[in-house]
BALOBA-1460 file (C-alpha; in Angstrom, 3 decimals):
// residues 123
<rec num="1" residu="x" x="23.511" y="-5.932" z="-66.393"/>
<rec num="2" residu="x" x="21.466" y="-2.893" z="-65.172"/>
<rec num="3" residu="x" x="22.650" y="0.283" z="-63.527"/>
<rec num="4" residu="x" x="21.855" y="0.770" z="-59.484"/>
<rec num="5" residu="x" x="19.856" y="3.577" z="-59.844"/>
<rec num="6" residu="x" x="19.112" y="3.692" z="-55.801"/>
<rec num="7" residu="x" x="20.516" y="5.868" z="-53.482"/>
<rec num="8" residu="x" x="23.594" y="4.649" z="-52.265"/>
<rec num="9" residu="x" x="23.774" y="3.230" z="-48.541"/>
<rec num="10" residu="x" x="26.761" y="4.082" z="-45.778"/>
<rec num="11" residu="x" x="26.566" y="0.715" z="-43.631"/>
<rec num="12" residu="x" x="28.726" y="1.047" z="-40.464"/>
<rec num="13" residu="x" x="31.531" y="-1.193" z="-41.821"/>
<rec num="14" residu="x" x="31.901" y="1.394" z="-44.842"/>
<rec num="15" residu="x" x="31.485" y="4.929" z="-42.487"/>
<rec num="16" residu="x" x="34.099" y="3.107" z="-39.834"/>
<rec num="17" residu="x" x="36.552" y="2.086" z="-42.764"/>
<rec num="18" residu="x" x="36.502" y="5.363" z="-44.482"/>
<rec num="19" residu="x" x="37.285" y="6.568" z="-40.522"/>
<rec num="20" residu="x" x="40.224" y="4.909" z="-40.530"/>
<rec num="21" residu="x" x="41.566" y="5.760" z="-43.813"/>
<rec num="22" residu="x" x="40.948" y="9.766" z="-42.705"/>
<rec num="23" residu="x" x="42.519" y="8.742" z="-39.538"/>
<rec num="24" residu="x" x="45.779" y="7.176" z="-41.351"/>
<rec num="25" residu="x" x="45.806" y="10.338" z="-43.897"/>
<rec num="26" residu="x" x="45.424" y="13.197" z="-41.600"/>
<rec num="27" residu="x" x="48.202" y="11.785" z="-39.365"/>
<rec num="28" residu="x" x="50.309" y="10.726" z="-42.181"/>
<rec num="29" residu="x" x="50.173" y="14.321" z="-43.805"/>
<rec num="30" residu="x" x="50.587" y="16.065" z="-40.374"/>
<rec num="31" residu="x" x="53.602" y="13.765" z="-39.557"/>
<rec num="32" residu="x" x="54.398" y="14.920" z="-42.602"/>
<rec num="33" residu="x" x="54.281" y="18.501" z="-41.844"/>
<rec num="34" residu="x" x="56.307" y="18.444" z="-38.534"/>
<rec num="35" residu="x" x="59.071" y="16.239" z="-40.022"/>
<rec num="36" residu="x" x="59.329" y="18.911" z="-42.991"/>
<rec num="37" residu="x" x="59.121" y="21.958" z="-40.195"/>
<rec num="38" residu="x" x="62.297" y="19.715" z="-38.203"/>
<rec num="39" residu="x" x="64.176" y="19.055" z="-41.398"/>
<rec num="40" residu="x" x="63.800" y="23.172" z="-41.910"/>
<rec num="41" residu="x" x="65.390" y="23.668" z="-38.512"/>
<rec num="42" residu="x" x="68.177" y="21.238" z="-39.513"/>
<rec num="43" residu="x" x="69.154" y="22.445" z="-42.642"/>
<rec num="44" residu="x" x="68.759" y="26.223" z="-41.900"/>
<rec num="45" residu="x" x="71.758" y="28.462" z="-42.170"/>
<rec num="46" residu="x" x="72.080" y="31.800" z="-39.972"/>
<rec num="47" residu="x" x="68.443" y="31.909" z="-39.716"/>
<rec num="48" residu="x" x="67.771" y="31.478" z="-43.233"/>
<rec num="49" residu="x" x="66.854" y="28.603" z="-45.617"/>
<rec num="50" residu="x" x="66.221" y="27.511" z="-48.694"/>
<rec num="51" residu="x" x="62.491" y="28.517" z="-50.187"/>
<rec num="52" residu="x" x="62.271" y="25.328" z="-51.743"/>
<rec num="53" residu="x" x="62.275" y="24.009" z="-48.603"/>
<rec num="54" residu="x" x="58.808" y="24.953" z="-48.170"/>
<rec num="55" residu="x" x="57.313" y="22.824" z="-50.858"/>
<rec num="56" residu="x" x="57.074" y="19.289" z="-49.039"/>
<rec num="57" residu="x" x="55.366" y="21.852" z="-45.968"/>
<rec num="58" residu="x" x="52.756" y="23.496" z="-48.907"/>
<rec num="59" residu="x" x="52.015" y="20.185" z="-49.702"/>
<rec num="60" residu="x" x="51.888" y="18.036" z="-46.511"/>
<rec num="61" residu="x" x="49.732" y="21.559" z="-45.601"/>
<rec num="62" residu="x" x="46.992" y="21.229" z="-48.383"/>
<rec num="63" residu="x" x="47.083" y="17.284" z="-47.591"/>
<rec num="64" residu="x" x="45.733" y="18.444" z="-44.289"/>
<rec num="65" residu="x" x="43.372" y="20.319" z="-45.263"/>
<rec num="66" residu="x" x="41.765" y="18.394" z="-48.143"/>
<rec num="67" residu="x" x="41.536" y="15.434" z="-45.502"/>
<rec num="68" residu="x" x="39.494" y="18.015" z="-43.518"/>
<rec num="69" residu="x" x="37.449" y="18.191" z="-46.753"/>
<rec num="70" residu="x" x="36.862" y="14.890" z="-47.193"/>
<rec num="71" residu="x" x="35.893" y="14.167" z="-43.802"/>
<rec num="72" residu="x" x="33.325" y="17.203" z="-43.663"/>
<rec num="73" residu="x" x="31.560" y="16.102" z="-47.046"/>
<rec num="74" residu="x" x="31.236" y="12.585" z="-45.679"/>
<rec num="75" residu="x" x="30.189" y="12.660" z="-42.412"/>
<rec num="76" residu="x" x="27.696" y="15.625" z="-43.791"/>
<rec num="77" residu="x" x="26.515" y="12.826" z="-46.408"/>
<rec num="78" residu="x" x="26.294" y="10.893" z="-43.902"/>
<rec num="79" residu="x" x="24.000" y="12.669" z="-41.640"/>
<rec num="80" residu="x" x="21.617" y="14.194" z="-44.986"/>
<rec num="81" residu="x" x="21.173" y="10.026" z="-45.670"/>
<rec num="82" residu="x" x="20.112" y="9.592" z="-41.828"/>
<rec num="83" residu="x" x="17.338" y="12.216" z="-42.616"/>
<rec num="84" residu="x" x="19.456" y="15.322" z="-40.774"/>
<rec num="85" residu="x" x="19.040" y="18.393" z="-42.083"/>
<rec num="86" residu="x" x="20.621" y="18.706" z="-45.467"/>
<rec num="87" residu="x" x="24.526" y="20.627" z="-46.199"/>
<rec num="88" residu="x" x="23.906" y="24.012" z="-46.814"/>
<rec num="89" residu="x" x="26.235" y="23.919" z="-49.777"/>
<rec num="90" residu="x" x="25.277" y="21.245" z="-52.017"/>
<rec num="91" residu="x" x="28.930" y="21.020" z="-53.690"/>
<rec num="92" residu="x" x="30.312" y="19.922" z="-50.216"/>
<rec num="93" residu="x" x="28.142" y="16.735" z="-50.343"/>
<rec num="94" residu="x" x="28.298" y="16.407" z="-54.230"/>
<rec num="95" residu="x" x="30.248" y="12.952" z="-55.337"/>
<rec num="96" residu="x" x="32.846" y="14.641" z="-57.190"/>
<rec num="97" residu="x" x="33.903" y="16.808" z="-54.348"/>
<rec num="98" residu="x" x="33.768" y="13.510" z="-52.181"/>
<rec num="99" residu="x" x="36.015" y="12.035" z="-54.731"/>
<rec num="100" residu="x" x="38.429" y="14.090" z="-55.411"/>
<rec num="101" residu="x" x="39.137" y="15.736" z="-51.863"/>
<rec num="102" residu="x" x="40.221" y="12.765" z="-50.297"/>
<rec num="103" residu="x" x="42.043" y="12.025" z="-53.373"/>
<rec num="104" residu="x" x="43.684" y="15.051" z="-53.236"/>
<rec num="105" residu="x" x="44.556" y="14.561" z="-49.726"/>
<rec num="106" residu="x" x="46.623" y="11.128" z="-51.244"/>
<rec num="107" residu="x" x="48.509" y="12.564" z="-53.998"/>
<rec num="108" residu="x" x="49.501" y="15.648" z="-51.776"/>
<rec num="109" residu="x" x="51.443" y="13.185" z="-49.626"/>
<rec num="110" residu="x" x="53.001" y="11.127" z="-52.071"/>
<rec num="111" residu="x" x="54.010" y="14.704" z="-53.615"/>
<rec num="112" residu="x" x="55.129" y="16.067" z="-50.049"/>
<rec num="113" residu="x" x="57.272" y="12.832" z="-49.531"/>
<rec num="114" residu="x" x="58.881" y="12.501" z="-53.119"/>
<rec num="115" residu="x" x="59.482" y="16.445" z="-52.812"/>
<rec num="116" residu="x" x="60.873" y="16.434" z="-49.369"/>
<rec num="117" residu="x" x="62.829" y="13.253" z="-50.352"/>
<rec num="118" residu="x" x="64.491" y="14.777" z="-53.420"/>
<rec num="119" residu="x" x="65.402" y="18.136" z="-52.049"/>
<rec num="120" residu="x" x="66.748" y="16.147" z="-49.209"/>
<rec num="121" residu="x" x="69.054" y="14.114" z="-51.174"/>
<rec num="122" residu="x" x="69.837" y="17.326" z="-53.353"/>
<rec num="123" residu="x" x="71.144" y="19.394" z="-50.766"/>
């Protein structure tokens, strides 16, 4: 079996599912952030809470903005394959950055929603 050495295509199928999975993670992390900033309100006392409180809203934050990643690098890869003018910043449209932002934007829900769930149940 040889190695596909060509560059690789974005047919409209992939570019609109990878849409909707940027779609489903920035809302998820964002629903994420303004249950964490309501559950805050709820369980302040005097005006005051807890500062680990703020770790599900850290992490539902950073999910938001590595989804922003994500979405840049792609739809700039996107453009450089239609013959646009290429990124600026190579590392934005590099595969690993690709990769790893949008993976990144996973795990930092999963984190937000274990960590919000625990600290819940904790206090």
């Amino acid at each position: 079996m040889t190695k596909d050495t060509s560059p690789r295509e974005f047919p409209v199928h992939t570019a609109e599912a990878a849409l909707g999975i940027i779609k489903l993670v920035s809302l998820a992390n964002a629903g994420g952030v303004a249950a964490t900033i309501t559950g805050i309100g709820a369980l302040a006392k005097n005006g005051s809470f807890e500062s680990i409180l703020a770790l599900p809203l850290f992490m539902f934050s950073l999910g938001v903005a590595s989804t922003i990643g994500y979405a840049m690098s792609l739809y700039l890869r996107i453009a450089e394959h239609e013959g646009f003018e290429p990124a600026p910043t190579k590392w934005l449209v590099s595969d690993s950055f690709t990769r790893w932002s949008g993976r990144a934007a996973v795990i930092l829900f999963i984190g937000g929603c274990l960590s919000g769930t625990v600290i819940v149940a904790c206090v």
